[in-house]
Biopython code that builds the backbone (N, CA, C, O; Angstrom):
import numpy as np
from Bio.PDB.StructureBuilder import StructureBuilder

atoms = [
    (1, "UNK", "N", (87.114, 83.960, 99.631)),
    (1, "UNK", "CA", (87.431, 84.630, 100.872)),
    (1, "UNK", "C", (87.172, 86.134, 100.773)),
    (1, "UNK", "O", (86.728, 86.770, 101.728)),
    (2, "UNK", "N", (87.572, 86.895, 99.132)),
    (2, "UNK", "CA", (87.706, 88.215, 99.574)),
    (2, "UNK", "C", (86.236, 88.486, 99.409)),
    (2, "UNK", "O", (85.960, 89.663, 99.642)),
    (3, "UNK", "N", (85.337, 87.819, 99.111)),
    (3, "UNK", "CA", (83.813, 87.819, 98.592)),
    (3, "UNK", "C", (83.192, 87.847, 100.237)),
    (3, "UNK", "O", (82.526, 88.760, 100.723)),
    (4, "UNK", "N", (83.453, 87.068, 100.655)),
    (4, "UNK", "CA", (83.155, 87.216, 102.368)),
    (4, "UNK", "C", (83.311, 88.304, 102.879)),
    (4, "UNK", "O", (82.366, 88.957, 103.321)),
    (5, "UNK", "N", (84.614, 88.718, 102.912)),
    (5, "UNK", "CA", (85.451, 90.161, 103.376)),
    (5, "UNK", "C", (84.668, 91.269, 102.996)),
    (5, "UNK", "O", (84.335, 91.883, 104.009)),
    (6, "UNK", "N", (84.153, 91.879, 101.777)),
    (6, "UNK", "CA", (83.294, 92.795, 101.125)),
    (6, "UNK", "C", (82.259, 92.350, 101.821)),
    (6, "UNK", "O", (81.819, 93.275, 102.505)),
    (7, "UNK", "N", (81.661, 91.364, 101.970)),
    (7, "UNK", "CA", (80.037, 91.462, 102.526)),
    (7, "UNK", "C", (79.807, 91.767, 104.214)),
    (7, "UNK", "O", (78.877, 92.121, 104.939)),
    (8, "UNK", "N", (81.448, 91.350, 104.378)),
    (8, "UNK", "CA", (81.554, 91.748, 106.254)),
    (8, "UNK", "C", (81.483, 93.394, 106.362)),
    (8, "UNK", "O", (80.641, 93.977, 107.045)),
    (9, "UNK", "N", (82.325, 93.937, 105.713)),
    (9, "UNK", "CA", (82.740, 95.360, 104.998)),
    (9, "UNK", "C", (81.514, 95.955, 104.994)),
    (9, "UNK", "O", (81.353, 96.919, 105.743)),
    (10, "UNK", "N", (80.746, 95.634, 104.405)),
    (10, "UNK", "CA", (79.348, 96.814, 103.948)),
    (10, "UNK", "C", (78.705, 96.119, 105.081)),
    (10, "UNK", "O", (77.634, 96.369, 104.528)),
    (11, "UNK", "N", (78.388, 95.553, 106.026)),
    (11, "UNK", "CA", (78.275, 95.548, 107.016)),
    (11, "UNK", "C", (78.832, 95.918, 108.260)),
    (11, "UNK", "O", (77.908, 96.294, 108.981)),
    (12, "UNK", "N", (79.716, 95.972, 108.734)),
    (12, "UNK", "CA", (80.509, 96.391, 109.724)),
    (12, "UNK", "C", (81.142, 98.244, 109.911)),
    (12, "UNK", "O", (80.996, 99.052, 110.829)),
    (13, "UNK", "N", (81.905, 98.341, 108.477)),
    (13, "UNK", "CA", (82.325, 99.306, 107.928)),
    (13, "UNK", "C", (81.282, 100.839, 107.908)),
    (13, "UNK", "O", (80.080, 100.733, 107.664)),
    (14, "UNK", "N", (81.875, 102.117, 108.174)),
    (14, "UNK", "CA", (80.710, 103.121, 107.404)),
    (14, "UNK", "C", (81.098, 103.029, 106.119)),
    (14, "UNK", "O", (82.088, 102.413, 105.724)),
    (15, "UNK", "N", (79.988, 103.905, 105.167)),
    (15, "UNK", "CA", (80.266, 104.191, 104.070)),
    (15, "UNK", "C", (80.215, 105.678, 104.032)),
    (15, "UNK", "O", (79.365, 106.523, 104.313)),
    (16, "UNK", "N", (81.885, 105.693, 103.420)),
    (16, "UNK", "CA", (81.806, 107.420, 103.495)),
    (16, "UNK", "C", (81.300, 108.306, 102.495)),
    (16, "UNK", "O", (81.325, 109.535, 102.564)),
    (17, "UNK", "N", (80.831, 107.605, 101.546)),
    (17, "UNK", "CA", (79.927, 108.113, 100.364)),
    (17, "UNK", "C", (79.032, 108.693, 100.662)),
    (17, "UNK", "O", (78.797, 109.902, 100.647)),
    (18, "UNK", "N", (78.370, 107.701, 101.008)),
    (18, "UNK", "CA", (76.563, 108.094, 101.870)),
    (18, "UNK", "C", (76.684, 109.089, 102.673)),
    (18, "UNK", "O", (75.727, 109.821, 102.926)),
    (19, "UNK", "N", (78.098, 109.290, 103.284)),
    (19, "UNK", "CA", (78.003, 110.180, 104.523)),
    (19, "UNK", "C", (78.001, 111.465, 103.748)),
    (19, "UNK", "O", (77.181, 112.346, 104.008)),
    (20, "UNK", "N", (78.727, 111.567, 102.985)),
    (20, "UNK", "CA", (79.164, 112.608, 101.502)),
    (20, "UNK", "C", (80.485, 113.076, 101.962)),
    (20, "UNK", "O", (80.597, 114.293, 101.821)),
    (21, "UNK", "N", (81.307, 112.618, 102.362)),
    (21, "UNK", "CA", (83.141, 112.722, 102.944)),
    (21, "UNK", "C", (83.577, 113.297, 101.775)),
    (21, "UNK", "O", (83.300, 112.977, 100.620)),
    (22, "UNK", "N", (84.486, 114.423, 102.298)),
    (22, "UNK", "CA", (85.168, 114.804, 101.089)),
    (22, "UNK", "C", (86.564, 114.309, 100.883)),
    (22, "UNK", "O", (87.364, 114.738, 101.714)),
    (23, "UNK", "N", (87.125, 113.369, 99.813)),
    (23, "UNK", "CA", (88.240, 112.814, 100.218)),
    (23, "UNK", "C", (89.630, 113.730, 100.544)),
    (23, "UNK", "O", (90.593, 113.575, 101.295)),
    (24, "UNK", "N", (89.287, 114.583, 99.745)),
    (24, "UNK", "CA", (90.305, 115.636, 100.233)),
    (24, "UNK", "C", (90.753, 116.209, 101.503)),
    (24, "UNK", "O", (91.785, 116.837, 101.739)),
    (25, "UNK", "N", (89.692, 115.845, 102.359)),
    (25, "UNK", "CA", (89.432, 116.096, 103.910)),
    (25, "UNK", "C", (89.163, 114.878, 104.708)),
    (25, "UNK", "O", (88.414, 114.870, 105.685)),
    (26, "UNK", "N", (89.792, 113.868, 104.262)),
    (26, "UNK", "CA", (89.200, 112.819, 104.806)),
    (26, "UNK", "C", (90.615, 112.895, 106.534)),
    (26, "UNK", "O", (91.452, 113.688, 106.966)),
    (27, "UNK", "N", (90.303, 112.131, 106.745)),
    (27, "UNK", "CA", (91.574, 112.161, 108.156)),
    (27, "UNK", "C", (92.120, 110.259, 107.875)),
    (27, "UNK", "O", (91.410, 109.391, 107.367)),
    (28, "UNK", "N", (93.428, 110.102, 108.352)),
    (28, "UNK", "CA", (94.245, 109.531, 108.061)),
    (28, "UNK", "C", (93.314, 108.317, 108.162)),
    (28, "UNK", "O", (93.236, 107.625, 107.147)),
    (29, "UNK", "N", (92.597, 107.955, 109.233)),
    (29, "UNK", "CA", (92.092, 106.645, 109.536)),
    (29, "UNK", "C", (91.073, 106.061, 108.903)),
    (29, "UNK", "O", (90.793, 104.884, 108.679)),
    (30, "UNK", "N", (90.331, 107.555, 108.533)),
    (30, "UNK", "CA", (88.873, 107.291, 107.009)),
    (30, "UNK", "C", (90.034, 106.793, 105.872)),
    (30, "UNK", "O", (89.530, 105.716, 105.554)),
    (31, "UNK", "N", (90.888, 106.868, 105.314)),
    (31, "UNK", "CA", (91.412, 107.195, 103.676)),
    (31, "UNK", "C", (92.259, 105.493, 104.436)),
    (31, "UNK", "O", (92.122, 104.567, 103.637)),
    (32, "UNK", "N", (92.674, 105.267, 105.152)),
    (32, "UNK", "CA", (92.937, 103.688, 105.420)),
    (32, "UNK", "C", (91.623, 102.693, 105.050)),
    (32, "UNK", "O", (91.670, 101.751, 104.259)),
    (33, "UNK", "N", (90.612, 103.068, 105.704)),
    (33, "UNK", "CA", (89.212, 102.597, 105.470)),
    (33, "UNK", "C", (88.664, 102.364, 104.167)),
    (33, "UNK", "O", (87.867, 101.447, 103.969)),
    (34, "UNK", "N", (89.143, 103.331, 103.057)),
    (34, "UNK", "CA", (88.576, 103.590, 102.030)),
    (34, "UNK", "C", (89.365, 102.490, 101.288)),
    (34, "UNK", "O", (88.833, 101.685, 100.524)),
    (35, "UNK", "N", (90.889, 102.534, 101.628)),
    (35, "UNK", "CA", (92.003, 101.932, 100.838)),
    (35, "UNK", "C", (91.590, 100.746, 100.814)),
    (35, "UNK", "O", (91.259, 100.186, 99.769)),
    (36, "UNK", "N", (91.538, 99.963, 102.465)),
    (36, "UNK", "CA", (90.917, 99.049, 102.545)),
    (36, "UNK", "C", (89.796, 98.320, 101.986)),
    (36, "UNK", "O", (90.109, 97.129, 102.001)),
    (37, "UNK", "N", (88.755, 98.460, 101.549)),
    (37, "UNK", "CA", (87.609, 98.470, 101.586)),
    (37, "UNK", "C", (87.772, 98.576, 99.805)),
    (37, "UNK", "O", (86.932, 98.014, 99.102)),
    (38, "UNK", "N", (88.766, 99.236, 99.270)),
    (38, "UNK", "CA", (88.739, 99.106, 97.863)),
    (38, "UNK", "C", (89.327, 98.034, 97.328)),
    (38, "UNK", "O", (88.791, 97.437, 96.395)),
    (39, "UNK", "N", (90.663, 97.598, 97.917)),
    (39, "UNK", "CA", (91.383, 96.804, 97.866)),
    (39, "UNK", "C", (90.204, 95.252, 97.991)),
    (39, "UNK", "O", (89.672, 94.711, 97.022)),
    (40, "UNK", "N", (90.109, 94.979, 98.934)),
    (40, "UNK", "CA", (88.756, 94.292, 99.299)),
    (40, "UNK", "C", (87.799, 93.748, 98.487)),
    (40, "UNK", "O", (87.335, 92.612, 98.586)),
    (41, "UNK", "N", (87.466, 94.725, 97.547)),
    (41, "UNK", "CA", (86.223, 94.901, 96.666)),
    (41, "UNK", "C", (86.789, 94.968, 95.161)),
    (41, "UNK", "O", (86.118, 94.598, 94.198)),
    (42, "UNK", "N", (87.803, 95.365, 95.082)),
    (42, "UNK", "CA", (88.882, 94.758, 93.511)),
    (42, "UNK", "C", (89.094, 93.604, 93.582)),
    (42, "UNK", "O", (88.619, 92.952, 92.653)),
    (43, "UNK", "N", (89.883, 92.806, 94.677)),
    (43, "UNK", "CA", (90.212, 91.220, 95.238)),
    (43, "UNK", "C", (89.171, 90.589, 95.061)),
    (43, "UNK", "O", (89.476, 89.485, 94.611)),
    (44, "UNK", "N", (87.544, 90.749, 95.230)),
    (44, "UNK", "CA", (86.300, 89.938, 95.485)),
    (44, "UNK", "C", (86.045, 89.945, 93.999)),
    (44, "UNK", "O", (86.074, 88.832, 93.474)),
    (45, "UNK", "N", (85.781, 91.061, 93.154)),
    (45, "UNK", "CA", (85.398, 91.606, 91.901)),
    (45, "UNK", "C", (86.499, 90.388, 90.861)),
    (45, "UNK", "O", (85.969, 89.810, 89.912)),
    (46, "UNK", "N", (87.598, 90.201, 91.106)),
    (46, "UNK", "CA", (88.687, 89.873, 90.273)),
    (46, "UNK", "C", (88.506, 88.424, 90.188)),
    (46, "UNK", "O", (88.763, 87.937, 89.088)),
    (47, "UNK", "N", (87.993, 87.379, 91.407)),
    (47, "UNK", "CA", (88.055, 86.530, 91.587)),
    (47, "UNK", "C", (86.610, 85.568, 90.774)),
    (47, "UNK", "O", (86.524, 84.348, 90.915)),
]
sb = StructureBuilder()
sb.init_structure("model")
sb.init_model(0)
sb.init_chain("A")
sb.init_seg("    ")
for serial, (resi, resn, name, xyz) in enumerate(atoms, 1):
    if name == "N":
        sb.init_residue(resn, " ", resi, " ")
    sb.init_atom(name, np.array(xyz, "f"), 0.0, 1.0, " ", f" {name:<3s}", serial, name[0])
structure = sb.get_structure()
């Protein structure tokens, strides 16, 4: 499932890397995104 989730993710999702985001400046709803999206991708990775 979380293997699905990551491939919806890098599809759907931006990537704030690429964008070059500074996390220090990120705004509340990017750094949810990020959390998300890591969480996501540890869960897929683990399995």
């Amino acid at each position: 499932m979380y293997k699905f989730l990551a491939k919806l993710n890098k599809m759907l999702l931006p990537s704030f890397t690429k964008q070059g985001l500074d996390i220090s400046k990120a705004k509340k709803w990017q750094m949810a995104i990020i959390g998300y999206r890591a969480y996501v991708t540890k869960k897929a990775l683990g399995n």
